[in-house]
N, C-alpha and C positions, 0 to 999 in steps of 0.2 A: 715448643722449644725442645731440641734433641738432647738427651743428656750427653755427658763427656761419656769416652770410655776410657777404662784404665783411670791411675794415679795422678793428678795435676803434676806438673813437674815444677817441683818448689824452685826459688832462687836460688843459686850456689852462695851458700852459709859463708864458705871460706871468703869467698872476693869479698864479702862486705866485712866482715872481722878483716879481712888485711885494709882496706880502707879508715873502717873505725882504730884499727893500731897504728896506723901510719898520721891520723888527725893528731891522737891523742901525744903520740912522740911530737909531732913538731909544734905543739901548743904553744912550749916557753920558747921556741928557737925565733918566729917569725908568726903574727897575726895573721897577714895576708894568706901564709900556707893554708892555716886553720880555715880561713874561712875558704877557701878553693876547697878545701878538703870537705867543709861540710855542706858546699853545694853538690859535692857529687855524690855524698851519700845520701843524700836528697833524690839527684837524678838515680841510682841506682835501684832505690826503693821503689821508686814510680814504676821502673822498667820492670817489676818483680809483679805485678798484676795485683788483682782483689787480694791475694791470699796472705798477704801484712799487714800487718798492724795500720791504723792510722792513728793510734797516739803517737806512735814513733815519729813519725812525720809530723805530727803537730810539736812534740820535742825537737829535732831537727831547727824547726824551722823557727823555734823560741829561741835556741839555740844561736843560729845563725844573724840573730836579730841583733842577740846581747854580743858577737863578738866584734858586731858591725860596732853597736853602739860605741863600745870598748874604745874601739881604734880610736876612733873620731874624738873621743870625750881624753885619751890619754897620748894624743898623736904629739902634743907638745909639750909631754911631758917628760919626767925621766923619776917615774913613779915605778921602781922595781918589787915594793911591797904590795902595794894595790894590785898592779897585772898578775903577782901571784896569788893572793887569795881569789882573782877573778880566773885563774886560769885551774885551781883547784876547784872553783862551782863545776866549771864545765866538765872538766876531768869525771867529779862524779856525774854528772848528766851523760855522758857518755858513756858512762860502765853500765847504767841500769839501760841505754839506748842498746847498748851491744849485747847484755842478757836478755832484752827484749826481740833482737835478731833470731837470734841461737834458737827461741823459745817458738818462736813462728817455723822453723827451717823445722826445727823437728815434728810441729803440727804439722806442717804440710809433706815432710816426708813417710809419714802413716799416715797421711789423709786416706778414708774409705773410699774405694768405687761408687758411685751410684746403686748401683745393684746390690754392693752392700749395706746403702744405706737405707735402702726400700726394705732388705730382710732384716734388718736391726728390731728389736722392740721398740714401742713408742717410750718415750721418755714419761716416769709421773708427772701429772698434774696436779702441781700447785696448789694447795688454797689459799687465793688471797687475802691478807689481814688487814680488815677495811678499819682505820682509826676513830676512835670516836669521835670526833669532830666531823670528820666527813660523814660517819652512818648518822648523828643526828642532823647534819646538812639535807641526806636525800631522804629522813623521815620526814622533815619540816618540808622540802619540797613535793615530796606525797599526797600530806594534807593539803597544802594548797593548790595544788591540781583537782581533790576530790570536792572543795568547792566548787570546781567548772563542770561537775561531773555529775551523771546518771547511768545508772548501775540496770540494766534490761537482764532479766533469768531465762534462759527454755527450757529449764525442768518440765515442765507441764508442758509441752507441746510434744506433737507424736512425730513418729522417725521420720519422715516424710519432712514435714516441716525445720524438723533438725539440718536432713540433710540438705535440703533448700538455700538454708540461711550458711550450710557451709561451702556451698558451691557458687553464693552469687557473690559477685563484685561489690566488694564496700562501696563502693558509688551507688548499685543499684538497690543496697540495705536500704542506704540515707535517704535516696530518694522515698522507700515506700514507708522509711520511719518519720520520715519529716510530717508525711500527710494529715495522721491522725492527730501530729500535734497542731495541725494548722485547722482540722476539724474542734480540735476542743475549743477554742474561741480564747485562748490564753490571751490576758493582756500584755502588751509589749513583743506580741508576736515570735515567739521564742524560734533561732533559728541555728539549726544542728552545726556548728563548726566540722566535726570529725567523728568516728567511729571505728572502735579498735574493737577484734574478736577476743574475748579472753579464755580461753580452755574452751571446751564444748557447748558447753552450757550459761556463755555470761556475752554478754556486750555492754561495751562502757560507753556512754554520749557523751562527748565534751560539748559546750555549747559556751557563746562568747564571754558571759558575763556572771556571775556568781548568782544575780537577782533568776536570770532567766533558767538556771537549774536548776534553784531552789521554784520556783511555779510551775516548772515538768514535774518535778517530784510529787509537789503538794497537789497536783492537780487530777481530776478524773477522769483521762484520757485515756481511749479504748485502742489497746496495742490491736488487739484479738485481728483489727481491719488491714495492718498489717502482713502481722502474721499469727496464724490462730497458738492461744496460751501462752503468747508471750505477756511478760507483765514486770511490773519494777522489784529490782531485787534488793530489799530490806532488812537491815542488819539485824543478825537478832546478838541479843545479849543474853548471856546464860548465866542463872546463879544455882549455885549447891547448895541444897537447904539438906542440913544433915540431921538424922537421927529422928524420920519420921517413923509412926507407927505403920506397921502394914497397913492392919484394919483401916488405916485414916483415909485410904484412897485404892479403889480398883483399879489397877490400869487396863483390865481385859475387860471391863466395858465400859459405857459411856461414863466420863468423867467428866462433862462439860458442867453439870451441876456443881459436881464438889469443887470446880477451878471458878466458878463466879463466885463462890462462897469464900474462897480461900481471898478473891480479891476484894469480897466486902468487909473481912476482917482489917484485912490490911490498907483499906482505904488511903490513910496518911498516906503511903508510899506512891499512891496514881498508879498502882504496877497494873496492865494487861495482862494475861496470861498469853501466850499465840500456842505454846504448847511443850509438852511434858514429858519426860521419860525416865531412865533410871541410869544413876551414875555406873553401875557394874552390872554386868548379865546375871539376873537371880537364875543363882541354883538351887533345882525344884528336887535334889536328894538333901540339901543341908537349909530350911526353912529357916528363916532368922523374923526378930519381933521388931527387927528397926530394918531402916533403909534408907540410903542417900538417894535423894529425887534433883536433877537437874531441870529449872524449871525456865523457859525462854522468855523473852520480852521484847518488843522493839524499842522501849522508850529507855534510854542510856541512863538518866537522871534516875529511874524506878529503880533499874540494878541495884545502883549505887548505894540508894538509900533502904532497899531490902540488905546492902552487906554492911555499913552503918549500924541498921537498926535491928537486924534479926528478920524473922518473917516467923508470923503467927498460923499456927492452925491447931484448934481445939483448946484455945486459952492455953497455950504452952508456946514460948516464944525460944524458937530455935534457932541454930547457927548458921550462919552463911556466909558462903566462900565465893569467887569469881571462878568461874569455869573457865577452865584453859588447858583443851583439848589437846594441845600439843604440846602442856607439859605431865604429862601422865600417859605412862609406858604403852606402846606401841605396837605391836607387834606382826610380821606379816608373815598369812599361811600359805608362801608363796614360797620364798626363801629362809623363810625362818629368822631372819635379823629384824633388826629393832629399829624405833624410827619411820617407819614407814605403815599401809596397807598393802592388803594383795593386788587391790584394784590401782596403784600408782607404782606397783612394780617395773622394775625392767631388766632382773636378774634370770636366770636359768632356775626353773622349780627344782626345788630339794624334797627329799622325804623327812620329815619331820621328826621320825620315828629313828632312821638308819644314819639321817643326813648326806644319804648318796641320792645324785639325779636319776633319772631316766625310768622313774615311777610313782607309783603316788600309795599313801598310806595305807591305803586296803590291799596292794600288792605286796608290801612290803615282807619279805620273806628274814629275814634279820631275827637270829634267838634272844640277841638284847638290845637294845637301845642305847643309843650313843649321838649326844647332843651335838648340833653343828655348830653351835654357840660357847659353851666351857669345858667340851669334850668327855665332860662324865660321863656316866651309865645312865642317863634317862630322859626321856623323850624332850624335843624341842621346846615345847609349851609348858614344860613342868613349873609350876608355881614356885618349888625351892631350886630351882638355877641359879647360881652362881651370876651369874652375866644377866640375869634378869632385874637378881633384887642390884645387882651393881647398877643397871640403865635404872631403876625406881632411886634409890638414894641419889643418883644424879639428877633427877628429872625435881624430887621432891627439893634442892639446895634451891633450882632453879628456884621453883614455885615462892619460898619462903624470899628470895632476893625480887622476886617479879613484884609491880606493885598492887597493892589491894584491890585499888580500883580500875572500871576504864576508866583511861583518857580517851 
């Protein structure tokens, strides 16, 4: 499509104001005028292109309807009160029709060129405010899609295989995902509906019926024949067991002993352990006698009933929280903002240190520091930021309103 050049040439403002003034005068004098009159500011408008209004015209042409009706309903009459309150509606219907002329003649007489409008800035973008009715509509519809569904991970497969699964044709996935499920001998023969890529590392299986994705799931089907390390991906649930002793657990070496022990205590709960780490990077200048250890499970019911009940270890029954990663401060040493990682970045890297681009921290030539975040004097990551403990007191209101448990 070629663009225009130059200014659209708007309507001539004035012909239609002398049309709308000459309606409006012969209103009380003669009906038939009026309506002559506002067929042609009708045709007038038409002739005027895309660049007016079409409320106007859908005015107009209500307009034009009521002074039809008028006639006919008062033609045998000799109603001189009625015809004037009906000819005072229209009156105003006309003065907001004729500022609605005026208002277009002047858009389109500053309308942009093209070329101005390609060097313009982009306009911001929005963020939509989704109602809560509607957000718990598409979480309820969620879950029930994640009933038809199976979750496929390629963490564990090598680049090679990565990039295989991202170069072939969703047709040619299904085809070599379906085989091994026709190899396990599933009863009711479970048959792959659809397959969607999710990030790099995830594929989702829809399959027709709730029964037949819950027996892909439960069952021991070897993706590997597929494609090698691929395998089902398994929610894990994470709970914060706070204020353990150090001494209570190595994590720098084998711990698989102390984590079967930890689940024989706690037996009541049926908790699994799948695996372990710590809620904050220790620091090995400021040794501390306790530690929050986040500690994973596949089984949703165990969570629950470890943040219920406490979780035991060494006859001392400690407190525990729901782990929720993404409400606890964030922070990325990419850009230095909050909210995010480095690795989901898409910003320009900053210096951390200066908060100017176009180097990175061990360059950094800068006699003092100056945050990119609340513009004081000290480094991006500083612990007493201003804008950091502000995103933690936000993050923490969230956590206390979030609920206790999963759902």
């Amino acid at each position: 499509m070629t663009a225009p050049t130059g200014t659209p040439t708007p309507l001539a403002a004035p012909a239609k104001e002398g049309v709308l003034t000459r309606a409006k005068t012969a209103q009380a004098s003669d009906g038939n005028i009026a309506i002559t009159l506002t067929e042609e500011i009708i045709s007038t408008i038409n002739e005027g292109g895309k660049g007016h209004k079409e409320t106007a015209l859908k005015k107009l042409n209500s307009l034009l309807m009521d002074l039809k009706t008028a006639k006919e309903r008062d033609k045998d009459k000799d109603n001189s009160e009625a015809i004037s309150k009906h000819l005072a509606l229209i009156d105003r219907r006309l003065a907001t029709i004729e500022a609605e002329a005026q208002s277009t003649h002047t858009t389109l007489k500053t309308a942009k060129t093209w070329a101005q409008v390609a060097s313009s800035p982009p306009l911001p973008q929005l963020k939509a405010n989704i109602s809560p009715e509607k957000k718990q509509f598409l979480e309820n519809a969620r879950k029930q899609r994640g009933q038809y569904e199976v979750t496929l991970t390629t963490t564990a497969t090598n680049t090679e295989t990565k990039e295989e699964i991202k170069t072939n044709a969703i047709k040619d996935i299904k085809t070599r995902l379906q085989k091994p499920i026709d190899e396990a001998d599933i009863m009711g023969k479970p048959m792959l509906r659809a397959i969607n890529k999710i990030g790099e590392n995830t594929l989702r299986l829809q399959f027709q019926t709730t029964e037949e994705a819950t027996a892909v799931c439960n069952s021991d089907i070897n993706w590997n024949t597929a494609y090698p390390g691929v395998q089902i991906h398994k929610l894990q649930y994470g709970i914060v067991v706070h204020r353990i002793a150090v001494e209570d657990i190595n994590l720098d070496e084998d711990h698989d002993e102390t984590l079967r022990e930890w689940e024989s205590i706690n037996e009541e709960k049926k908790i699994k352990i799948s695996r372990i780490t710590t809620l904050r990077r220790q620091d090995k200048h400021k040794p501390a006698a306790h530690r929050s250890l986040i500690i994973f499970t596949e089984n949703q019911d165990a969570a629950n009933s470890c943040i219920k009940l406490g979780f035991v270890i060494n006859h001392r029954r400690h407190r525990v929280d729901k782990y929720a990663p993404h409400l606890h401060v964030k922070q990325c040493y990419n850009c230095y903002s909050f909210g995010h990682i480095a690795a989901q970045c898409k910003k320009k890297g900053k210096c951390g240190k200066c908060g100017e681009g176009g180097h990175r921290i061990a360059d950094c030539k800068a006699e003092h520091p100056h945050c990119i975040n609340c513009k004081e004097n000290h480094e991006a990551w500083n612990i007493t930021c201003p804008a950091r403990n502000e995103e933690g007191r936000r993050l923490n209101q969230l956590r206390i309103e979030a609920p206790p448990q999963f759902q």
